[in-house]
LUMGU-338473 format. One line per 5 residues: number of its first residue (from 1); their letters; for each residue x, y, z of C-alpha. Coordinates in nm, 4 decimals. Layout:
BEGIN
NUM) a) X/Y/Z  ...
END
This chain:
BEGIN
1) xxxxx) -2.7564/0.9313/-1.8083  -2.8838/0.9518/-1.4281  -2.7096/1.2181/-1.2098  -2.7427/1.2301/-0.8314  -2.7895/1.5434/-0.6805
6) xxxxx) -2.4718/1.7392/-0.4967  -2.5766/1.6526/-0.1783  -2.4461/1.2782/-0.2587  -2.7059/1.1114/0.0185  -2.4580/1.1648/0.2454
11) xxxxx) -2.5624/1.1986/0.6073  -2.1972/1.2685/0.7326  -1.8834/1.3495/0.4931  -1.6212/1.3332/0.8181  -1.4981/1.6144/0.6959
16) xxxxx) -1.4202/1.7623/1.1165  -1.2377/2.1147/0.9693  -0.8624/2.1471/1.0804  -0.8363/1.9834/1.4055  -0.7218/1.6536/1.2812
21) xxxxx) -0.5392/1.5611/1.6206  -0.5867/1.1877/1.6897  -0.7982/1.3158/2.0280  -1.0680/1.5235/1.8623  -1.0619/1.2204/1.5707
26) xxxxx) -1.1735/1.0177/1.8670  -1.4027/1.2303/2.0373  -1.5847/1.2706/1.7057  -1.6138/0.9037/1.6764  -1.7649/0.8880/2.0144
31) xxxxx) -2.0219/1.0765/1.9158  -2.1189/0.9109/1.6058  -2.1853/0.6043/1.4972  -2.1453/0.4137/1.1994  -2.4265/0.2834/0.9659
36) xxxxx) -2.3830/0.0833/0.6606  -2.6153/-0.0695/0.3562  -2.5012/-0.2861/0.1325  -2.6494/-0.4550/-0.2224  -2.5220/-0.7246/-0.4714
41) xxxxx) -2.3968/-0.5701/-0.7810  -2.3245/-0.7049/-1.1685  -2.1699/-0.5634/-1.4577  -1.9272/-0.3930/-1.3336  -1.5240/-0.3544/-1.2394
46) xxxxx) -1.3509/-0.2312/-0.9366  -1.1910/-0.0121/-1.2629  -1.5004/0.0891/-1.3997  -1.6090/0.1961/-1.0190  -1.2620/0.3623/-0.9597
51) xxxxx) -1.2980/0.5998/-1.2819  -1.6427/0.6783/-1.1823  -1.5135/0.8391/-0.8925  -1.2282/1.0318/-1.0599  -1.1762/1.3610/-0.8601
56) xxxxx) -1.2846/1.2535/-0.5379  -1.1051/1.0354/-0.2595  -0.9911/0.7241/-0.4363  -0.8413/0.3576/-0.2806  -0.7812/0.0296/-0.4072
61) xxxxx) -0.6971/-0.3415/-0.3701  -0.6008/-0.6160/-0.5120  -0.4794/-0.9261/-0.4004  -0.4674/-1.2447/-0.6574  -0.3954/-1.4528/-0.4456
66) xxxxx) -0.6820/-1.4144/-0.2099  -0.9023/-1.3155/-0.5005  -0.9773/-1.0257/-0.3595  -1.0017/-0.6995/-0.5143  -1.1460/-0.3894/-0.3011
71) xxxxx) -1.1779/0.0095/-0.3997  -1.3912/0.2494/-0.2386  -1.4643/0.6711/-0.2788  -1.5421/0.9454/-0.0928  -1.5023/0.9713/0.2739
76) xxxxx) -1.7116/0.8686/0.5514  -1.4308/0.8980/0.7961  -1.0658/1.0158/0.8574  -0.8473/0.8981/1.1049  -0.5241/0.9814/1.1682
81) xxxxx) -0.2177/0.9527/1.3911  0.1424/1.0959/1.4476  0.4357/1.0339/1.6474  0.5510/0.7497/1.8075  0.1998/0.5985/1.9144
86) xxxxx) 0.0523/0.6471/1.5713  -0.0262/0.2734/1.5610  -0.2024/0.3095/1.8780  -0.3557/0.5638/1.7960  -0.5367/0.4441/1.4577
91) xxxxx) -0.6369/0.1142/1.6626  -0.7834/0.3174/1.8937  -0.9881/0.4763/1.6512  -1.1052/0.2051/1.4170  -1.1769/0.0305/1.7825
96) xxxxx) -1.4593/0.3101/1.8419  -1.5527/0.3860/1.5043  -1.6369/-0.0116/1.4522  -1.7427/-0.0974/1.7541  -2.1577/0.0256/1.7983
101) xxxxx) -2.1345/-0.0254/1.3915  -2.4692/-0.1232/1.2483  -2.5138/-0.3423/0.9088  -2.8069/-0.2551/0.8303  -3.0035/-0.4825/0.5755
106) xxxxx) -2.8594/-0.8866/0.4821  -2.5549/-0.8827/0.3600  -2.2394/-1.1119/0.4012  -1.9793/-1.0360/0.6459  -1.7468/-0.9955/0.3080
111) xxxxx) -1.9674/-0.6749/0.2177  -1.8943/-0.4958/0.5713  -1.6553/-0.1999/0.5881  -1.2884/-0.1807/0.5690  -1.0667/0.1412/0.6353
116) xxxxx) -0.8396/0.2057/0.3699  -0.4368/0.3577/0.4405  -0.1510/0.3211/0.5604  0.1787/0.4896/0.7360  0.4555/0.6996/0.6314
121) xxxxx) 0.8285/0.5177/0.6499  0.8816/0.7274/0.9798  0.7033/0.8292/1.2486  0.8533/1.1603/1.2955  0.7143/1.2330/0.8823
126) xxxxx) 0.6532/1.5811/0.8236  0.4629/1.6631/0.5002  0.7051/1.8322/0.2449  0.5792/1.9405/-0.1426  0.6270/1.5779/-0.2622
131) xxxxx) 0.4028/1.4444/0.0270  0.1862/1.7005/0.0886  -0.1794/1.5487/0.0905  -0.0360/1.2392/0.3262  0.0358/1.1972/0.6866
136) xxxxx) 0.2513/0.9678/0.9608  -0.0919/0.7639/0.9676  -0.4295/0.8283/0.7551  -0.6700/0.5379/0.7096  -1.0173/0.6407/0.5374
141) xxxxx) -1.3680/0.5138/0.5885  -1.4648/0.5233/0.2074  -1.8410/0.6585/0.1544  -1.9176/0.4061/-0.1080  -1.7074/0.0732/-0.1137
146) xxxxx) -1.6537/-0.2206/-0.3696  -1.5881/-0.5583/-0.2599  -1.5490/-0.8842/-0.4779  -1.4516/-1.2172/-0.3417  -1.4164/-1.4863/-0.5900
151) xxxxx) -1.6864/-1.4225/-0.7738  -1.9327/-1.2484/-0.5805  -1.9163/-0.8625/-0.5700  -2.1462/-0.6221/-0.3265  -2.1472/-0.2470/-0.3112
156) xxxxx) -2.1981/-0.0599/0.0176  -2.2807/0.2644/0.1285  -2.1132/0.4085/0.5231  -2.2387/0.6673/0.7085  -2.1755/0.8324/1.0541
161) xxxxx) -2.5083/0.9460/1.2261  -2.5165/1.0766/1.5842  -2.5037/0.8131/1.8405  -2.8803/0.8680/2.0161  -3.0197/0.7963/1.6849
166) xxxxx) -3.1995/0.5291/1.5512  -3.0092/0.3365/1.2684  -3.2934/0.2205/1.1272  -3.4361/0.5308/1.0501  -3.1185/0.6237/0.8247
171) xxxxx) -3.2285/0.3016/0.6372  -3.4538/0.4511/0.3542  -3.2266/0.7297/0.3339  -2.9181/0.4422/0.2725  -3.1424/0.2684/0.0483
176) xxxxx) -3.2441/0.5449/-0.1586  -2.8756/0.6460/-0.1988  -2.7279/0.3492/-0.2797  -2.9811/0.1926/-0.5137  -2.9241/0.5070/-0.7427
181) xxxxx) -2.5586/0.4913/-0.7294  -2.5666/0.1064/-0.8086  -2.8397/0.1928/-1.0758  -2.5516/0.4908/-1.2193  -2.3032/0.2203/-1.2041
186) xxxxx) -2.4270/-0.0260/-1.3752  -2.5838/0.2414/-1.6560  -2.2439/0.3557/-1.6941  -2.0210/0.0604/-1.6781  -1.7080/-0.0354/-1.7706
191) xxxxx) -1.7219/0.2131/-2.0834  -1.4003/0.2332/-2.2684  -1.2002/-0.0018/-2.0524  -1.1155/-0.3223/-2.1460  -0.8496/-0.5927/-2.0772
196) xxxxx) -0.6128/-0.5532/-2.3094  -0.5731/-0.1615/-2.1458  -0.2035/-0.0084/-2.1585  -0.0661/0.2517/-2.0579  -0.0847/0.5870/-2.3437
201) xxxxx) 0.2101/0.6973/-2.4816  0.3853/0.8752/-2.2482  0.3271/1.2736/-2.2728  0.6338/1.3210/-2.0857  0.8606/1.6428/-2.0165
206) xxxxx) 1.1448/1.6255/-1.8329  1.2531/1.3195/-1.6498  1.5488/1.3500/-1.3758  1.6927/1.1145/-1.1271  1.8172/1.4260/-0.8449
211) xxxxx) 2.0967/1.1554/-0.6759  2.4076/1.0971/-0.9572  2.5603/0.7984/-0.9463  2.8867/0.9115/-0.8017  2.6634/1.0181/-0.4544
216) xxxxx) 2.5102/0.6889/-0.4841  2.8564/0.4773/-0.4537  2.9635/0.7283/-0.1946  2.6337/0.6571/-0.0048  2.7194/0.3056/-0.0572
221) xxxxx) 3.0977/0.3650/0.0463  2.9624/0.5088/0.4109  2.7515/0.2252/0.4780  3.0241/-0.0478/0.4344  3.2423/0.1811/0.6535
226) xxxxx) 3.0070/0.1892/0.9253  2.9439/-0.2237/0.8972  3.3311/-0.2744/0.8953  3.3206/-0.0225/1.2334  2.9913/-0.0904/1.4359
231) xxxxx) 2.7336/-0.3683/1.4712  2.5599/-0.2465/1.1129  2.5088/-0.5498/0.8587  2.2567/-0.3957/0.6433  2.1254/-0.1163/0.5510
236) xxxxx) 1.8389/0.0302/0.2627  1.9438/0.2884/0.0514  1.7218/0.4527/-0.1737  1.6918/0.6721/-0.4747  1.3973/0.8734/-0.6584
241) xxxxx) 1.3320/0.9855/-1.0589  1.1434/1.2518/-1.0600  0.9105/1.3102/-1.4215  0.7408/1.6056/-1.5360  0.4341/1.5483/-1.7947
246) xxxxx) 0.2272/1.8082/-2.0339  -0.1059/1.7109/-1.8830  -0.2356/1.5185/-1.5896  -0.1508/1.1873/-1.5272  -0.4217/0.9708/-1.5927
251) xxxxx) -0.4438/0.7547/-1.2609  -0.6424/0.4990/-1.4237  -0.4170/0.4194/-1.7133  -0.1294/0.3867/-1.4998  -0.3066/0.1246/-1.2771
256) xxxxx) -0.4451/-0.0508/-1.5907  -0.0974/-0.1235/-1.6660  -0.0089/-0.2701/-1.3495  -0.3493/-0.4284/-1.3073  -0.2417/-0.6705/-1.6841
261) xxxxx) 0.1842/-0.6537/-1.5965  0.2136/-0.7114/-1.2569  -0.1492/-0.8987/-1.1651  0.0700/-1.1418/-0.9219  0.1788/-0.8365/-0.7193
266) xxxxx) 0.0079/-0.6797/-0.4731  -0.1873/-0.3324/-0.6249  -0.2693/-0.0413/-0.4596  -0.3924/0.2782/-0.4793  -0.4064/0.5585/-0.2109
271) xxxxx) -0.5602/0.9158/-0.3037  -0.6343/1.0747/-0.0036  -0.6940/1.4326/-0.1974  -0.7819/1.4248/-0.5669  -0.4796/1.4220/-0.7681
276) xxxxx) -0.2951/1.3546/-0.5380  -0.2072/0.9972/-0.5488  -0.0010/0.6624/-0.4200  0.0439/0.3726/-0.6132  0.2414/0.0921/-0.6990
281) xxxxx) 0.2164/-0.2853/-0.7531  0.4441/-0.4210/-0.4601  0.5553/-0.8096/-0.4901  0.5629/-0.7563/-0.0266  0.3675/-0.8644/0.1995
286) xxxxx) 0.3824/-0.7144/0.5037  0.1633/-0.8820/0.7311  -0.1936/-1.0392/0.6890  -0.3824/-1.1266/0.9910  -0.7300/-1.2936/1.0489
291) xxxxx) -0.8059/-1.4098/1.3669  -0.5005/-1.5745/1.5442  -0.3401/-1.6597/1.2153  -0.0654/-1.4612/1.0409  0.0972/-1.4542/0.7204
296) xxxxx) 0.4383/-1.2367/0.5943  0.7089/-1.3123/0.4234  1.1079/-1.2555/0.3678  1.1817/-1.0755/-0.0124  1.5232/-0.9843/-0.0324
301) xxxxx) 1.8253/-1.0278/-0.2716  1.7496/-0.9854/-0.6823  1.8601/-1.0384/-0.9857  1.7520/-0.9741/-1.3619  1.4795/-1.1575/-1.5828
306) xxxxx) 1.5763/-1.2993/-1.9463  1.3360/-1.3650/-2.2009  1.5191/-1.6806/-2.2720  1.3935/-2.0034/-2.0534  1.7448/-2.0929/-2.0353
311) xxxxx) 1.9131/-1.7836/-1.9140  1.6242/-1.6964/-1.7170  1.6785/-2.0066/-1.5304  2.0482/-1.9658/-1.4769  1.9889/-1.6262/-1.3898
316) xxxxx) 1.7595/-1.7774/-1.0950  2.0581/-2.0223/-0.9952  2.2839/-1.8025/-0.9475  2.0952/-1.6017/-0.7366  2.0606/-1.8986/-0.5237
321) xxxxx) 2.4161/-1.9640/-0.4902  2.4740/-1.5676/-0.4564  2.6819/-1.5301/-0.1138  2.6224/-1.1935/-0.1037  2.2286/-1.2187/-0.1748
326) xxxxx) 2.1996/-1.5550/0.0551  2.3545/-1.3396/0.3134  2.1601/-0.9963/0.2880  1.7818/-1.2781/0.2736  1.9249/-1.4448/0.5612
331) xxxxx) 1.9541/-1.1409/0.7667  1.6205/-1.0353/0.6946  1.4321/-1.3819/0.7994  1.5987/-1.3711/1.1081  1.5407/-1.0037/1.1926
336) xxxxx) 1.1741/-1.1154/1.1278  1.1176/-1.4006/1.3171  1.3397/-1.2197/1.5857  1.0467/-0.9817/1.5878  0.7334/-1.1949/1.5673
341) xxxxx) 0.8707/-1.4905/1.8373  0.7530/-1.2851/2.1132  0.4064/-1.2389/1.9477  0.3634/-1.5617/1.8463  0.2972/-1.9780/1.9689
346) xxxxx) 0.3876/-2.1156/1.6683  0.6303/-2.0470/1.3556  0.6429/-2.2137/1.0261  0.9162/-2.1068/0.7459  1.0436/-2.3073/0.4652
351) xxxxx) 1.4251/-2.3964/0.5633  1.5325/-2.2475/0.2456  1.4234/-1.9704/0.0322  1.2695/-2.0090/-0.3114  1.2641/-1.7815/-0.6239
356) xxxxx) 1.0238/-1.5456/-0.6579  1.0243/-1.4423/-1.0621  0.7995/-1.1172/-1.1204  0.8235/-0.9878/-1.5024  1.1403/-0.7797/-1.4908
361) xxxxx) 1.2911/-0.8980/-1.2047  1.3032/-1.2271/-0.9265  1.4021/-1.2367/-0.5870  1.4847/-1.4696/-0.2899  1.1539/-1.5540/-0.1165
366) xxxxx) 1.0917/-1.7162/0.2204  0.7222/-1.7411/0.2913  0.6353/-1.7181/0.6899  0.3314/-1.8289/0.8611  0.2077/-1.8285/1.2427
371) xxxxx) -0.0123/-1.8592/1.5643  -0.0822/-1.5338/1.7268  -0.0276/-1.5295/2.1323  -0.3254/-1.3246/2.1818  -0.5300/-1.2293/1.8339
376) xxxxx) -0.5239/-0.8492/1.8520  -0.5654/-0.7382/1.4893  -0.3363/-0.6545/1.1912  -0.1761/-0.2827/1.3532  0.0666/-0.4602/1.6598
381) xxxxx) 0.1961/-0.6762/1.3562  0.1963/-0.4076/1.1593  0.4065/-0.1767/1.3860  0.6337/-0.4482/1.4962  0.7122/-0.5703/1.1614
386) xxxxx) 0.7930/-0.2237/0.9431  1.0340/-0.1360/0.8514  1.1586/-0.5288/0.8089  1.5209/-0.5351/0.7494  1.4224/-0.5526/0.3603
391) xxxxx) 1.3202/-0.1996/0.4035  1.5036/-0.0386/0.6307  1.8154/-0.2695/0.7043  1.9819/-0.4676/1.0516  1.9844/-0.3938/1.3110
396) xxxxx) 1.7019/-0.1633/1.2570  1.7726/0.1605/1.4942  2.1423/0.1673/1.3454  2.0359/0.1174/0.9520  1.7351/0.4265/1.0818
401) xxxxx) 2.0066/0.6280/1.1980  2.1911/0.6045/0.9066  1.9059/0.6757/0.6714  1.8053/0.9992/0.8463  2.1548/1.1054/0.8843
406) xxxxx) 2.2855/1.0282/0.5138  1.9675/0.9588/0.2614  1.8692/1.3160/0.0982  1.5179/1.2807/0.0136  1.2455/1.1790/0.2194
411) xxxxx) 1.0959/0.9309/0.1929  0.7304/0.9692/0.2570  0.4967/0.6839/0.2384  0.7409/0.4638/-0.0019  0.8830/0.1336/0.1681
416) xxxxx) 0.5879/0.1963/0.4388  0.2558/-0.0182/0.5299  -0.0142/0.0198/0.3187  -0.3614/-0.1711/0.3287  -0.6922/-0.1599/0.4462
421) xxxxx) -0.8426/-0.2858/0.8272  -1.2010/-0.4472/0.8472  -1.4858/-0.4450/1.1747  -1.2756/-0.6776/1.3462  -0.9284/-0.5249/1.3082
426) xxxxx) -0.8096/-0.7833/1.1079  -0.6850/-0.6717/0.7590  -0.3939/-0.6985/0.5061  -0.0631/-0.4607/0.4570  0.1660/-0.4664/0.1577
431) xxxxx) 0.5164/-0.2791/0.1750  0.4805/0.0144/-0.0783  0.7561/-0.0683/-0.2978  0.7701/-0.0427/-0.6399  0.5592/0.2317/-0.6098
436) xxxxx) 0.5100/0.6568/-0.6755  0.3642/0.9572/-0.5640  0.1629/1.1881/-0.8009  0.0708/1.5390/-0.8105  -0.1534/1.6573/-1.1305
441) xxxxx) 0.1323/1.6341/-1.3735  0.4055/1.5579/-1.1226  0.5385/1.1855/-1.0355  0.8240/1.0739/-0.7777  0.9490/0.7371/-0.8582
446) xxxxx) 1.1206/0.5173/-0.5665  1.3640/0.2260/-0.5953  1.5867/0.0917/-0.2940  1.8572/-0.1480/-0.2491  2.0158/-0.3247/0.0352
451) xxxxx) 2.3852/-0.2554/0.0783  2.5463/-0.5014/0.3031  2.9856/-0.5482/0.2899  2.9724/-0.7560/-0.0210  2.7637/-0.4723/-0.2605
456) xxxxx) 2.8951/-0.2915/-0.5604  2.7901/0.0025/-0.6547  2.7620/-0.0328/-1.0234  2.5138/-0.3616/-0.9344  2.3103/-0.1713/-0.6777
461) xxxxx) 2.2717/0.1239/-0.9438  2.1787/-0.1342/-1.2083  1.9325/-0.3088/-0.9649  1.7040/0.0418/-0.8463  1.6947/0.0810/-1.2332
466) xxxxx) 1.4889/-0.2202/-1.2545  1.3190/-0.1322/-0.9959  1.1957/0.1613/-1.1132  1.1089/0.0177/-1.4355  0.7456/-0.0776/-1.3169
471) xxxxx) 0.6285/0.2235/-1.2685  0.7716/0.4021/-1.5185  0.6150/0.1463/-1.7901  0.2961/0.2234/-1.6276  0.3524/0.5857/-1.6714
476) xxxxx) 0.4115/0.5316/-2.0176  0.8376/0.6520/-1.9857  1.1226/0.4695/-2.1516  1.4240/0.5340/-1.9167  1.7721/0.3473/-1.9489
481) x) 1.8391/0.4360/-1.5934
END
């Protein structure tokens, strides 16, 4: 089996030592400039590229829909952002890094680079021992990336070389590299994966939900107080399961699951330090953008699945006749379109919402499409749409406030954007629901649920417990919580 040497081919890691402010992030970018090669490749997965890579910087994609699946490793670039101009800060920075980019070689525009990342819930995030590898706002330039469209799939190498020189002299070097890491790829290939992967039996410790369920109904108690008392209608409360294995959790496993259970989801993976890792299979979109057209959605108000036609269908009914669920969707379409109307020359939504059924669990769905006012990229939607009031709740600086006052855990990255931005600042974000974080043999487990006047308790309890039941399955637990 080929090995490359240590060095990688790598004419710049990124790596810019412990000044990560969003200013010296820039001025290294305006120094450098990106270079990127790119070749066809066959025979291989975005899987079989991901567990190549195990134990470096890991990200990945997948979107069904768009049949698109993405994954990249290693870094080329970091940025980052904090505080309240985080967004702008990030645009800022993919603006320079992209902008003097050179594609070097013939490849399709679906081959060029992407930044991989995301944001944490809020802006004022400070990394505690559950999020410690993560920031407010960390996108990555991946050093090697894997793209398929359809049915065509290219792998591409990105570099950062000082701006004064010549691109085209970093061409052999890009060649040279990537050729033997295609040729290492495709030598290696999909070995021992296949797709009828599960998850392993679960080599599990101790598994703990910190938040009993007589905090949870007070919780729950204190919101409807507040609605009956201020302008509050909603707000997101959520909970976490913490679980403790014997070994490391195998990364790749747990995906695998998702990848065959929840392949109409939206899949992600984050790992901005090795083994340290977030990802989930989300049914939310938050916002896709390309060019002056934008997609989202409403998802709010559940119910259980059956494995009975019959009751699975009535089960569906009466979450459309639900008051209560009607109600707590109705609030979040509005908050939405309240949002993008100012953004936006044109609107289309459906005039009622539809069912979406996932494999444990459906929902209310409104799909929502528009016309942007003046095309700017994916980040202005992105940072005017989260959290929607499916995350966070309505009005949104009242169901904030009560979160940060009353919720006991952070939250970190859960319930936040994450997605990836191409050359043009276009890109994709998913909410990162359904979703964990993982540390070597650590995982946190988030599951939220909108309270509004009408909720019980006992149903919201009984609803995060499906919730959480994707990822455990993918981590190989059986929980009755």
């Amino acid at each position: 089996m080929k090995k490359l040497e240590n060095r990688d081919w790598r004419l710049e890691t990124g790596d810019w030592g412990t000044d990560h402010s969003p200013i010296s992030s820039l001025q290294s970018l305006q120094s450098q400039r990106l270079v990127s090669y790119s070749l066809p490749i066959t025979g291989l997965s975005a899987m079989g590229f991901l567990r190549h890579a195990e134990g470096q910087e890991r990200f990945f994609w997948e979107d069904v829909r768009d049949r698109i699946t993405l994954a990249g490793f290693g870094s080329a670039a970091n940025l980052m952002g904090w505080g309240d101009g985080r967004y702008a800060h990030i645009r800022q920075q993919a603006q320079t890094l992209f902008q003097d980019a050179v594609l070097l070689g013939d490849a399709p525009e679906l081959a060029r680079p992407r930044l991989f990342g995301g944001f944490a819930f809020r802006d004022d995030f400070l990394p505690d021992n559950t999020w410690a590898a993560f920031q407010p706002a960390h996108f990555i330039l991946p050093h090697y990336q894997f793209v398929r469209v359809g049915q065509e799939t290219w792998l591409t190498i990105n570099a950062l070389i000082p701006l004064a020189d010549d691109p085209e002299h970093s061409l052999p070097i890009l060649q040279e590299a990537l050729t033997a890491r295609r040729d290492l790829l495709v030598e290696i290939g999909d070995w021992g994966l296949g797709s009828d992967q599960q998850s392993p039996i679960s080599n599990l410790q101790s598994l703990t939900y910190p938040m009993p369920p007589d905090e949870w109904a007070r919780l729950i108690h204190a919101v409807q107080q507040e609605i009956a008392i201020t302008e509050l209608k909603k707000v997101v409360l959520a909970r976490v399961c913490e679980a403790r294995f014997h070994e490391r959790i195998d990364i790749y496993s747990a995906l695998a699951f998702l990848n065959k259970a929840y392949a109409d989801c939206y899949r992600f993976v984050f790992e901005p330090r090795p083994f340290h890792t977030f990802l989930g299979a989300t049914p939310e979109l938050l916002a896709k953008v390309e060019g002056d057209t934008l997609t989202t959605m409403s998802l709010a108000g559940s119910i259980r699945r059956s494995a009975n036609p019959l009751e699975d269908a009535a089960l569906g009914q009466q979450l459309m006749e639900s008051p209560k669920d009607r109600h707590e969707h109705e609030v979040v379409v509005m908050s939405i379109l309240g949002r993008l109307a100012p953004l936006t020359t044109q609107l289309e939504i459906s005039p009622a919402p539809g069912v979406y059924k996932l494999s444990n669990i459906q929902h209310l769905f409104t799909p929502i499409r528009g016309t942007l006012a003046q095309p700017d990229g994916i980040l202005p939607l992105v940072e005017a749409l989260h959290p929607t009031p499916a995350m966070g709740g309505s009005p949104r600086s009242l169901a904030l406030d009560f979160i940060s006052r009353q919720e006991p855990m952070p939250r970190g990255w859960y319930a936040s954007p994450v997605g990836w931005i191409d050359y043009k600042l276009d890109g994709a974000f998913a909410v990162g629901i359904r979703s964990a974080v993982v540390q070597e043999r650590r995982a946190w487990l988030y599951a939220g649920a909108g309270i509004v006047a009408a909720s019980d308790p006992d149903q919201e309890w009984a609803e995060t417990g499906l919730k959480f039941r994707p990822m455990q399955n993918a981590l190989g637990i059986i929980s009755s919580q």
